[in-house]
C-alpha positions in Angstrom: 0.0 0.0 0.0 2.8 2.4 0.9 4.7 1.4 -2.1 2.0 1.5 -4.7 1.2 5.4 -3.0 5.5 6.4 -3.5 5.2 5.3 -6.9 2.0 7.2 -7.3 3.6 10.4 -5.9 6.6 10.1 -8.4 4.6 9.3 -11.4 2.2 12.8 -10.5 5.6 14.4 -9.7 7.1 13.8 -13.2 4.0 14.4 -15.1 4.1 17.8 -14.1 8.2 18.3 -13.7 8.1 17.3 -17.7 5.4 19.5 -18.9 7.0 22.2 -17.3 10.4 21.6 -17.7 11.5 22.4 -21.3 9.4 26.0 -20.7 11.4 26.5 -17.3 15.1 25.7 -18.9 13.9 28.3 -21.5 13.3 30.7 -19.4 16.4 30.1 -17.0 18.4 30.9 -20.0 16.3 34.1 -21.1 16.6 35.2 -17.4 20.5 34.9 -17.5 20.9 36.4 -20.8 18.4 39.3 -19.4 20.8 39.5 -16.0 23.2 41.5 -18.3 21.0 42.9 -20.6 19.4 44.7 -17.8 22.2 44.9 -14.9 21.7 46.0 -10.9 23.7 49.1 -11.9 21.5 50.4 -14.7 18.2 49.8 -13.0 19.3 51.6 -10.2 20.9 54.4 -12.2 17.1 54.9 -14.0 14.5 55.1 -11.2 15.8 58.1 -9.5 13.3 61.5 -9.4 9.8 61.8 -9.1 6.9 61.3 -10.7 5.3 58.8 -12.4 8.3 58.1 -15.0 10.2 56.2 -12.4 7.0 54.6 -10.9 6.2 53.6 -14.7 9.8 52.3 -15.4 10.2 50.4 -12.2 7.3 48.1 -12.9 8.4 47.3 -16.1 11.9 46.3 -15.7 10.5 44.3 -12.8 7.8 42.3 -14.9 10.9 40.1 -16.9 13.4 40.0 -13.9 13.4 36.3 -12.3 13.5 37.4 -8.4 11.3 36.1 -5.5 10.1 38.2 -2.9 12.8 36.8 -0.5 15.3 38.4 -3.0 13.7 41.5 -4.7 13.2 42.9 -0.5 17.4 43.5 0.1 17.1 44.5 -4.0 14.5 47.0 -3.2 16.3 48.4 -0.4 19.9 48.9 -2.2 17.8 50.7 -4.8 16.0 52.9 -2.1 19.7 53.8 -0.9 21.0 54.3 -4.2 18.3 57.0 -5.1 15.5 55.3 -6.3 12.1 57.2 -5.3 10.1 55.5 -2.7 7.0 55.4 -5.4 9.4 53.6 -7.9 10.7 51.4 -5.3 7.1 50.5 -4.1 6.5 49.8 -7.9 9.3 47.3 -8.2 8.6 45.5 -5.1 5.2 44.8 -6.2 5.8 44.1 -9.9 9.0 42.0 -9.5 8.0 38.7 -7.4 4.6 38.0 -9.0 6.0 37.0 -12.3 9.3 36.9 -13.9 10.3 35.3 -17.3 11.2 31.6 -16.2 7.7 31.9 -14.3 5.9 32.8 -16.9 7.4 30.1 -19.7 6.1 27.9 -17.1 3.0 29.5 -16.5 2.4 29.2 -20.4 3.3 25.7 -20.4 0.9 24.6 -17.0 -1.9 27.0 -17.2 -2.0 27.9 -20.6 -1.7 31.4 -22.9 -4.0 33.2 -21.3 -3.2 32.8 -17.5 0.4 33.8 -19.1 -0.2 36.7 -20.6 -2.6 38.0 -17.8 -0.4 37.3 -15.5 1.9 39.8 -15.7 -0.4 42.3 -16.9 -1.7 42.3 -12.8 1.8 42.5 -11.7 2.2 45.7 -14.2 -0.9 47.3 -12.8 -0.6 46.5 -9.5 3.0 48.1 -9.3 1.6 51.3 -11.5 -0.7 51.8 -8.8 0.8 50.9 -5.5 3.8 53.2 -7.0 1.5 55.8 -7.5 0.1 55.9 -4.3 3.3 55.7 -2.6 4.6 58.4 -4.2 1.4 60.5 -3.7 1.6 60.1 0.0 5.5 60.7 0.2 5.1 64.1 1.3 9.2 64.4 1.8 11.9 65.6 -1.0 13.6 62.9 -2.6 17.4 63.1 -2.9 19.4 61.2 -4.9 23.0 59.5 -4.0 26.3 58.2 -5.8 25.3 54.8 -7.0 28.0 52.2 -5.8 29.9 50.3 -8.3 28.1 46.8 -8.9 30.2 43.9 -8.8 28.0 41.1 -9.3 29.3 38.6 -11.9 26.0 40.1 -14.0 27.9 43.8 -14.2 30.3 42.2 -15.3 32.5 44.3 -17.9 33.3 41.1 -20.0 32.8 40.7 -23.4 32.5 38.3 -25.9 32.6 34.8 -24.7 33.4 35.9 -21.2 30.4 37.4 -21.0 28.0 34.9 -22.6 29.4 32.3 -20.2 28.9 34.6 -17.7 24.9 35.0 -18.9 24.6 30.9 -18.7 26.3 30.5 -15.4 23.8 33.1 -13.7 20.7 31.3 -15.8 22.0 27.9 -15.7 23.6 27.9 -12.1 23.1 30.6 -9.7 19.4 31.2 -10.4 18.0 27.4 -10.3 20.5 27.0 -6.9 18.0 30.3 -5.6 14.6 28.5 -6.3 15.0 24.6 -6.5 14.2 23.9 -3.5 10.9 26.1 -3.6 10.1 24.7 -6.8 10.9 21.0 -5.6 8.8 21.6 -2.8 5.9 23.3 -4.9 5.8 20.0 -7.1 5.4 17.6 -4.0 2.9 19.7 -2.5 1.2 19.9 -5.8 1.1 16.4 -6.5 0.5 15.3 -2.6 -2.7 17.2 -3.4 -3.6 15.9 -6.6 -3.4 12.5 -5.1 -4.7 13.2 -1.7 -7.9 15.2 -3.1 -10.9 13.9 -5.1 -11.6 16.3 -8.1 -13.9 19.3 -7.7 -13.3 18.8 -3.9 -13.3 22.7 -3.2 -16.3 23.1 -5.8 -18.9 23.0 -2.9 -17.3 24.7 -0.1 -15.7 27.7 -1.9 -17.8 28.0 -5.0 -16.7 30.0 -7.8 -17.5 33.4 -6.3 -15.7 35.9 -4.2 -15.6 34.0 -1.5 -13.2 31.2 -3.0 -10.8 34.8 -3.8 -10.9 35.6 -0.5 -10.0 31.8 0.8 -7.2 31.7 -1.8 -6.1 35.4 -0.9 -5.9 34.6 2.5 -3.8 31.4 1.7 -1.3 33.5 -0.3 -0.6 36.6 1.6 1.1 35.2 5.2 2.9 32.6 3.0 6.1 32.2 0.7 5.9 30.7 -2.5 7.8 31.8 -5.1 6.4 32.5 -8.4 7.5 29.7 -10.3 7.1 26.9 -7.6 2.9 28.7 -7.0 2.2 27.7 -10.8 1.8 23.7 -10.7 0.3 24.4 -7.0 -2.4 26.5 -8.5 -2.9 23.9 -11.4 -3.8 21.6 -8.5 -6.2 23.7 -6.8 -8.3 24.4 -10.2 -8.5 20.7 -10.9 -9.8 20.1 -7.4 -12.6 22.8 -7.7 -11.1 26.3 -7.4 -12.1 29.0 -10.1 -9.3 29.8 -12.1 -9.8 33.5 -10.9 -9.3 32.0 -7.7 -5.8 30.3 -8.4 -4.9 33.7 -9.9 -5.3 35.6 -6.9 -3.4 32.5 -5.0 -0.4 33.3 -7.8 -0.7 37.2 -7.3 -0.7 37.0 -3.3 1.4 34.7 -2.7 4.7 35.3 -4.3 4.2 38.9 -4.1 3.8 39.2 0.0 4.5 37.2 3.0 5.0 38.5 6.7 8.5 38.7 6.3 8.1 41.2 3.6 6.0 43.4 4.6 7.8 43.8 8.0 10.6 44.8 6.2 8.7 47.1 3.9 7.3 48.9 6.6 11.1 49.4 8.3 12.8 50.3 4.9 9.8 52.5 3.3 7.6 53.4 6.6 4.2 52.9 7.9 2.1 54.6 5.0 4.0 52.7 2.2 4.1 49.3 3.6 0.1 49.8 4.2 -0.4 50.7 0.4 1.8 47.6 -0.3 -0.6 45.2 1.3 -3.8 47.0 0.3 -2.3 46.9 -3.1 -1.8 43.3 -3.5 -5.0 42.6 -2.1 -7.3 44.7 -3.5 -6.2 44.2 -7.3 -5.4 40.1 -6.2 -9.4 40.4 -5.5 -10.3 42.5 -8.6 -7.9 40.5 -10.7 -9.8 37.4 -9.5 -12.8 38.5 -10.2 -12.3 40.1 -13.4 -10.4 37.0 -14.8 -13.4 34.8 -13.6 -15.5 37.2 -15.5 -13.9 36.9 -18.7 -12.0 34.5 -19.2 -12.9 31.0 -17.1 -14.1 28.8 -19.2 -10.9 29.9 -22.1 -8.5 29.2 -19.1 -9.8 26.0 -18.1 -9.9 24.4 -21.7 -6.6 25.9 -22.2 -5.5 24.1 -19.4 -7.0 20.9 -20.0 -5.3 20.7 -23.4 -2.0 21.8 -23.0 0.1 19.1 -22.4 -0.4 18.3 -26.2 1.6 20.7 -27.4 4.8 19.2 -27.0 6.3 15.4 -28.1 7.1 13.5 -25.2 10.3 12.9 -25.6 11.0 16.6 -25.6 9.4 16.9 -21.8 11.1 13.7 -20.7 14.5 14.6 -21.8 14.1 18.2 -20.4 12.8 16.5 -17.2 16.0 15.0 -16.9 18.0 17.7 -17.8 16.1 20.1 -15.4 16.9 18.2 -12.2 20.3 17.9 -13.4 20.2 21.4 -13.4 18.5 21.8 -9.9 21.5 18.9 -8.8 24.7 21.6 -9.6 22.6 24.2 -8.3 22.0 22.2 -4.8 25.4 20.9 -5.1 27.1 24.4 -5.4 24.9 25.6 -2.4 26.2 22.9 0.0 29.8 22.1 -1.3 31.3 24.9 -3.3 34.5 26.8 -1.7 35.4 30.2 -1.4 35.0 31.2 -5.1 31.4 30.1 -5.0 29.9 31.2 -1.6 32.7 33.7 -0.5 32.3 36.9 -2.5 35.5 39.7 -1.9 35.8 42.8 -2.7 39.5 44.1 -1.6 42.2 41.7 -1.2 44.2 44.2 0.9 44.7 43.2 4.3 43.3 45.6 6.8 43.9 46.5 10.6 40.6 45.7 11.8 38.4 42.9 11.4 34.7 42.7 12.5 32.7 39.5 11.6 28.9 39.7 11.7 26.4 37.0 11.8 23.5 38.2 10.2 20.0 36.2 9.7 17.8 37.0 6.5 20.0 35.8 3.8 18.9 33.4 1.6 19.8 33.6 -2.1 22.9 35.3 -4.1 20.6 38.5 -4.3 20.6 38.8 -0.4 24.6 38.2 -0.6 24.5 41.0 -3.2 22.7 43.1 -1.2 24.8 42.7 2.0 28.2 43.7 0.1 27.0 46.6 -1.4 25.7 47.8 1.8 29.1 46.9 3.4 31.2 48.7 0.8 29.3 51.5 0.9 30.1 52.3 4.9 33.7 54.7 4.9 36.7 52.9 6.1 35.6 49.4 4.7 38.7 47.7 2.5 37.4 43.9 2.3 33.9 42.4 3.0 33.7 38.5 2.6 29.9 37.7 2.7 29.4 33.9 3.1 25.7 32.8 2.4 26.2 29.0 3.9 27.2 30.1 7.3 25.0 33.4 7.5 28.4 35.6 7.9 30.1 39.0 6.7 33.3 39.7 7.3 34.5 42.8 7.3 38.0 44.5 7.7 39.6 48.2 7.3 40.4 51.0 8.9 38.3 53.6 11.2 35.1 51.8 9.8 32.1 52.0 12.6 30.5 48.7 13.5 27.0 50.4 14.2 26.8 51.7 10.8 27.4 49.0 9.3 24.8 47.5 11.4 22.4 50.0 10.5 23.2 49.5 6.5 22.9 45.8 6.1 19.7 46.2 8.3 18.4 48.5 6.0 18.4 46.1 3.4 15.9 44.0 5.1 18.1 41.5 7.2 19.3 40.9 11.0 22.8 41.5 12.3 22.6 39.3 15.3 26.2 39.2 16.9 29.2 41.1 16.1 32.7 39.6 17.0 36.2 41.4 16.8 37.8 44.7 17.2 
């Protein structure tokens, strides 16, 4: 019995790991390629000022950009610190984790066309007005600083073959080592649910009204679930009885807010801002919803049920295989790599003082990103080693001041919890 329900598990697992992988390898290698198309340095460098040009730009740029919401947070705070407005900033935080370009190949590929192209059409909107509204209430002057040099292996100044290698290394390695576990997990807990659940199960207590958006709003905003590892979860819930407007408000809530996020909003942007974040998502996650129901439900549904036609089978099994090898170097990486991989240095000048930090928060290369340039940025600072394994920065230099650099890695959304050394 507990054999014949493993197997089960596995064969629901690679049905949808194959329909989704050939889309989701695309759209790794679209996302690294778009990593130095569209560098750290030049999006922060273009939503300074105020006005509804920033707001308008910052949504946009984040619509393509493959981050979660545990990443685009210490992302949105360097670019807060490196002059962005706080109405483009607000834009960018809600645009960038509801969709990106790997999530919506695979959106395409689960849910169908129209679920993809709507998709990101509520993350555009949704940032165009929460911007708007945060920049409306900003009452303050917005001043602009010096943005720091980037040196993430995306700024990189390489060209030629340097640089292309450099494109597939951040599509093909560092970005499937940031979400495979979330997307592992999303496919168990999709096809636990599949198995566990008799179809239409939700069907009579949810219904296909509001109140079903409210259940799967309510589901999605305390939670994190990236945006790519929500799509084959909300596939399950529509097959067990949830309205497809439903599942959309599931994939607009829950990669785009979770209580760690909007803590961290309200620290970095204030009170009024982190408010208009979370009335934001929810109000156009319920509108969305509704609208989508309205529309375009039955469409969605057929395009759902048929999509798994459109490509040969040995096309999804081979990518199947290939994807998990992909997610395998990524994992390996994470847990075995040396200083090259998880160690990132930015001086190798050996300084007077040393001060090593342990900070909690930091969970991708973004966050690591984010830590340095707030390290480099604080006077006296020579070398900062951030290591994402052990949850550590180490700093060293001369005349630096420990509480600001405290108070600029905390800025970026994280926790310094101890500080050891001179």
């Amino acid at each position: 019995m507990i054999q014949e329900l493993f197997i089960n598990l596995a064969a629901e697992f690679w049905l949808l790991l194959q329909q989704m992988a050939p889309w989701l390898l695309f759209g790794f290698l679209v996302a690294g390629l778009l990593s130095f198309f569209i560098p750290r340095e030049l999006v922060e460098r273009k939503l300074g000022g105020n006005g509804f040009g920033p707001v308008l730009k910052a949504a946009l740029i984040g619509i393509p950009l493959p981050i979660c919401s545990c990443g685009v947070i210490p992302l949105g705070a360097s670019l807060r610190q490196h002059g962005a407005s706080r109405g483009a900033t607000t834009a960018f935080l809600l645009s960038t984790p509801q969709t990106g370009v790997d999530s919506i190949m695979v959106t395409w590929s689960l849910l169908g066309p129209v679920f993809a192209i709507f998709r990101p059409l509520a993350a555009l909107v949704t940032g165009l007005v929460g911007g708007s509204l945060a920049a409306a209430l900003d009452d303050q002057k917005e001043d602009t600083t010096t943005v720091a040099e980037c040196r993430d292996d995306c700024c990189t100044t390489e060209q030629g073959s340097g640089r292309i290698w450099g494109a597939l290394r951040h599509g093909l390695v560092t970005l499937p080592r940031d979400i495979g576990g979330a997307l592992l997990l999303g496919l168990l807990i999709a096809a636990a649910l599949s198995l566990a659940l008799p179809d239409d199960f939700f069907a009579p207590m949810l219904g296909t009204g509001i109140v079903a958006i409210l259940v799967m709003m309510a589901a999605g905003i305390p939670v994190y679930v990236c945006a790519t590892a929500s799509v084959p979860v909300a596939l399950t819930l529509m097959a067990k009885g949830v309205s497809p407007g439903a599942a959309l408000a599931f994939l607009i809530t829950g990669p785009a807010t979770n209580a760690v996020a909007v803590a961290t909003v309200w620290r970095i942007l204030g009170r009024r801002t982190a408010l208009v974040f979370l009335g934001t998502v929810a109000i156009g996650a319920l509108l969305a919803g509704v609208l989508f129901d309205a529309l375009f439900s039955e469409v969605a549904i057929t395009g759902t049920t048929h999509l798994h036609e459109m490509l040969p089978g040995w096309l999804e099994n081979g990518s199947a295989v290939l994807l998990l090898l992909v997610l395998a170097n990524g994992w390996f990486r994470r847990g075995h790599s040396g200083e090259a991989e998880e160690q990132i240095v930015l001086d190798s000048d050996t300084a007077a003082e040393t001060v090593q930090l342990q900070i909690s928060g930091m969970t991708c290369d973004h966050c690591v990103s984010s830590v340095k340039v707030a390290a480099e940025s604080c006077q006296g600072v020579k070398q900062a080693t951030v290591n994402l394994k052990q949850g550590t920065a180490t700093i060293k230099g001369n005349g630096f001041e420990t509480e600001a650099l405290t108070t600029a890695i905390e800025m970026c959304g994280f926790k310094v919890v101890t500080t050891t050394g001179s």
